[in-house]
C-alpha positions as CSV (number, residue, x, y, z in Angstrom):
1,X,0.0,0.0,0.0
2,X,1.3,3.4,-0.6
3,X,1.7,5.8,2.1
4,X,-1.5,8.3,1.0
5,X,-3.5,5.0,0.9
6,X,-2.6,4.2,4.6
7,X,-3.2,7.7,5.6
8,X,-6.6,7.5,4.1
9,X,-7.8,4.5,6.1
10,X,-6.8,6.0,9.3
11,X,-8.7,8.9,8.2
12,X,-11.6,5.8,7.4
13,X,-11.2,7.2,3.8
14,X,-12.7,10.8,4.5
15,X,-11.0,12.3,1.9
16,X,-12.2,15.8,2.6
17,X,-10.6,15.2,6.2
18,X,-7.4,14.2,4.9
19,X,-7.1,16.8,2.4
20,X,-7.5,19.2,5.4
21,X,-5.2,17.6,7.3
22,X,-2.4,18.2,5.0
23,X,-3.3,21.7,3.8
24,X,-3.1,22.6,7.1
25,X,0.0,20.9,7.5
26,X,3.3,23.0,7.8
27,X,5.5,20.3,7.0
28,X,4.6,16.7,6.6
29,X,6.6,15.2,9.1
30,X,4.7,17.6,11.9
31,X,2.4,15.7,14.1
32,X,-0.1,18.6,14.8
33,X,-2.0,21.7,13.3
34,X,-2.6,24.6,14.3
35,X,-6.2,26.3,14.8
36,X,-5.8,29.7,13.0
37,X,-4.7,27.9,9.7
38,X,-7.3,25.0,10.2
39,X,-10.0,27.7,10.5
40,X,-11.2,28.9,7.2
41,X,-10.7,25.1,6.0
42,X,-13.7,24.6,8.6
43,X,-15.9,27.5,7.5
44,X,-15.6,26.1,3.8
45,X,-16.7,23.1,4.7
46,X,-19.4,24.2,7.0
47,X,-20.6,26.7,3.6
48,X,-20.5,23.6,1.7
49,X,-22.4,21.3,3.8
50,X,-25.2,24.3,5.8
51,X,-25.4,26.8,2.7
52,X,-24.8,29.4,4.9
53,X,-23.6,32.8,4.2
54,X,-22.8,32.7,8.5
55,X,-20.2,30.8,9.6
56,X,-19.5,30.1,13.4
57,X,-16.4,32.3,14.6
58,X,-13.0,30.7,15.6
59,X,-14.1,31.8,18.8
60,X,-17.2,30.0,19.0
61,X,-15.1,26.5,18.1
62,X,-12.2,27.2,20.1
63,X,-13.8,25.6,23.3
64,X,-14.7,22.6,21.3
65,X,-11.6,22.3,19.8
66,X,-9.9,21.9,23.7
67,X,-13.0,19.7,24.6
68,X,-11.2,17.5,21.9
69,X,-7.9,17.5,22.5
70,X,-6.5,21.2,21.1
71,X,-3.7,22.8,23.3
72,X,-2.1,26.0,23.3
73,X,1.5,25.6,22.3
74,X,2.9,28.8,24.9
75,X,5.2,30.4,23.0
76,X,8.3,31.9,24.6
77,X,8.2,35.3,24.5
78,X,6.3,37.3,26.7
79,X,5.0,39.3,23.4
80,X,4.2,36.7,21.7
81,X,1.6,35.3,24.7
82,X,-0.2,38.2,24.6
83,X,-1.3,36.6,21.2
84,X,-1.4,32.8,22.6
85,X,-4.7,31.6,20.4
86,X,-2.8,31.6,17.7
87,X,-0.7,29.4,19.1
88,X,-3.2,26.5,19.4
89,X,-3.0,23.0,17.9
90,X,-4.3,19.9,17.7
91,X,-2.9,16.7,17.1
92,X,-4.0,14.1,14.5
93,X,-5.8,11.8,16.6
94,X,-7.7,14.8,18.4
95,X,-8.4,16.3,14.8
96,X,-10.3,13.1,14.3
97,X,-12.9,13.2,16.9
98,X,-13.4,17.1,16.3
99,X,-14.2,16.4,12.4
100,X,-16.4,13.7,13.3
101,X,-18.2,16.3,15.4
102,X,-18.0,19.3,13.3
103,X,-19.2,17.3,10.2
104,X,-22.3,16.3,12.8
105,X,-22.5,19.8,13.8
106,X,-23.0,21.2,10.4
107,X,-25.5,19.1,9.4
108,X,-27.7,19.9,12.9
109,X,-27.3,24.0,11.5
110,X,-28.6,22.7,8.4
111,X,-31.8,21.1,9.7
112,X,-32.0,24.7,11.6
113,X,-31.0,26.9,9.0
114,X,-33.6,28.9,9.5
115,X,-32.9,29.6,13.0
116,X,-29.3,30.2,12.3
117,X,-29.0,32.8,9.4
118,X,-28.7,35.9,10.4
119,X,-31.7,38.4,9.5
120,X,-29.3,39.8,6.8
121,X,-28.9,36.3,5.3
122,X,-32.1,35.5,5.6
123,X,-33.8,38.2,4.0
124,X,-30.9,37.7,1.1
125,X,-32.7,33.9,0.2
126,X,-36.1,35.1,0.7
127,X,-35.9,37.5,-2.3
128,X,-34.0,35.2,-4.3
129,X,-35.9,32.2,-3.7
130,X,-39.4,34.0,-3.1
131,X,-39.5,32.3,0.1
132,X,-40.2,32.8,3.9
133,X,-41.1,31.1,7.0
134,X,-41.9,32.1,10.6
135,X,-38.8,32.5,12.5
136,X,-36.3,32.9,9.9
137,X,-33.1,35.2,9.9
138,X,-33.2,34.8,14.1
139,X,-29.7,34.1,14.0
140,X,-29.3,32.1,16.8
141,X,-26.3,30.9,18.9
142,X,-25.9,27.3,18.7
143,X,-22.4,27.7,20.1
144,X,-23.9,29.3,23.0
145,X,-21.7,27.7,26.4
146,X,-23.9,26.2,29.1
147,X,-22.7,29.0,31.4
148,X,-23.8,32.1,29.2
149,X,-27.2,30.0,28.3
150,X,-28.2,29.8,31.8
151,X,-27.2,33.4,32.5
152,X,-30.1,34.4,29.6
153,X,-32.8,31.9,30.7
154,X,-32.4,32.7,34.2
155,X,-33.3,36.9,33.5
156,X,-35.9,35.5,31.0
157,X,-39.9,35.0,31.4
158,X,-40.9,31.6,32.9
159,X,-41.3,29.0,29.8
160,X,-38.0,30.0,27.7
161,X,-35.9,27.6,26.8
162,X,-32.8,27.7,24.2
163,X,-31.0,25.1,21.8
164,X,-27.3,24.7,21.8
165,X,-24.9,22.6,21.0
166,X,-23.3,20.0,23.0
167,X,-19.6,20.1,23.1
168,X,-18.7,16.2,23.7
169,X,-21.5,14.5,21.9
170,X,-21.4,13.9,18.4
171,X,-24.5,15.1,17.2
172,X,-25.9,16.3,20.2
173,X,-28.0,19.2,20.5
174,X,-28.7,20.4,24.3
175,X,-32.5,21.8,25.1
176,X,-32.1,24.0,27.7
177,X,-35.1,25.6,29.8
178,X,-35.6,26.9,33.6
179,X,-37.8,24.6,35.4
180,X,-40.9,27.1,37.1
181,X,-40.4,25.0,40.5
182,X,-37.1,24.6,41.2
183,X,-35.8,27.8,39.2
184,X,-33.1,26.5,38.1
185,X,-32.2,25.1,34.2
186,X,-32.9,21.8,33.2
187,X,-30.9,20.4,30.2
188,X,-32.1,18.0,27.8
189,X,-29.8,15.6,25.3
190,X,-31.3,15.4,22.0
191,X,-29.4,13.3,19.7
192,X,-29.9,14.2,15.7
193,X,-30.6,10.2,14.0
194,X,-31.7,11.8,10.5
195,X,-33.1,14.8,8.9
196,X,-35.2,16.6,11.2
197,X,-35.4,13.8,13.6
198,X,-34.0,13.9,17.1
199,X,-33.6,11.0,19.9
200,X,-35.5,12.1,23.3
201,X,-36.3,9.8,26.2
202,X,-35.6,6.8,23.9
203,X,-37.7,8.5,21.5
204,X,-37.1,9.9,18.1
205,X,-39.6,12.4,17.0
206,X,-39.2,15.3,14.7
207,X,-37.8,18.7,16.4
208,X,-41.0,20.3,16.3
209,X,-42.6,17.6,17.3
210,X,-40.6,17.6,20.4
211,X,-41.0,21.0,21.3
212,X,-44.4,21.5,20.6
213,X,-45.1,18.6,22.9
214,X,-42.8,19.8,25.7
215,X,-45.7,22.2,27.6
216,X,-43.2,23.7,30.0
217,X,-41.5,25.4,26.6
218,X,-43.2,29.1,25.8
219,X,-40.7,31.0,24.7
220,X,-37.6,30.6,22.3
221,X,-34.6,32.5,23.5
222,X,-33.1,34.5,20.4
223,X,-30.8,37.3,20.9
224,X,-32.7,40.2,19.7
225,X,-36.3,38.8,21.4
226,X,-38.5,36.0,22.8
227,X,-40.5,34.4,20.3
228,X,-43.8,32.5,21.1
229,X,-42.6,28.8,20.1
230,X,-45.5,28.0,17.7
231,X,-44.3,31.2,15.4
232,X,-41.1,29.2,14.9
233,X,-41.9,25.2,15.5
């Protein structure tokens, strides 16, 4: 076997992966990448795959990125840690599980396009496409932390609940909501199986289907406004 052909099976022949991989490469016999060059490599892919003109920040996938393995390489001058993200990397192995949950990622912002297009964006496809929806252009934050999340819901009306991301699970998508008794937030794994549809409670129901259902759910968070859930699911 040649040596591209072995690298392709540890990368379980993703080829988009392994193309990445070495772009991002500085010199082939380096064992890690780093972040800031891996970056727009990740927004062309999550263009490709969400059709979105809004890509999520380098900020907003840092966090993941460390969750799977990414470490900041300190540099050794003083000057140059006052500019330490660019100085993060991540190993091959580590670059692995991240793609697996990026690629898992983009294609839960694709079922929720809607929701994640900025206003801008949105309004951009309507008139091209002569097409709307309730709820679209909201631009929501599905890279939202748990900590920042609970911060909102807890100064929100009783009933609002957000969606997010989860960090560690491939595919997971976090429901979020402040339960009226206890007053504090509740979180919920939902787990993507196929288009639209979402494991809950050993169930897998469509998104809306969950959400409508869920009668302790009011109000969407979004970051301009509450929206009545029925305007948007």
């Amino acid at each position: 076997k040649s040596t591209k052909q072995t690298e392709l099976e540890y990368f379980n022949h993703d080829i988009r992966a392994y193309n990445i991989w070495i772009a991002c490469l500085t010199h082939h016999k380096d064992e890690v990448i780093f972040v800031c060059v891996l970056y727009p490599y990740l927004c062309g892919f999550f263009s490709d795959v969400v059709g979105s003109k809004r890509c999520p920040t380098q900020n907003d996938l840092q966090p993941v990125l460390k969750r799977h393995g990414a470490v900041v390489n300190v540099p050794m001058s003083a000057k140059a840690a006052e500019h330490a993200n660019t100085f993060v990397c991540i190993n091959k192995n580590n670059f692995l599980s991240f793609w697996k949950w990026f690629k898992e990622c983009c294609q839960i912002i694709r079922d929720l396009r809607h929701l994640w297009d900025s206003s801008k964006d949105a309004a951009t496809q309507s008139s091209s496409q002569h097409s709307g929806g309730g709820g679209g252009g909201l631009g929501l934050n599905f890279f939202c932390t748990r900590q920042a999340c609970e911060h909102n819901l807890l100064q929100s009306e009783d009933g609002t609940f957000c969606l997010r991301l989860s960090a560690t699970i491939c595919g997971g998508m976090v429901l979020s909501y402040v339960d009226n008794n206890s007053k504090k937030c509740k979180h919920v794994i939902l787990v993507r199986q196929e288009n639209g549809m979402y494991q809950c409670n050993h169930k897998t129901l469509l998104l809306h289907h969950i959400i409508r259902n869920f009668v302790k759910l009011k109000f969407l968070y979004t970051p301009n406004r509450l929206i009545a859930k029925e305007k948007v699911f």
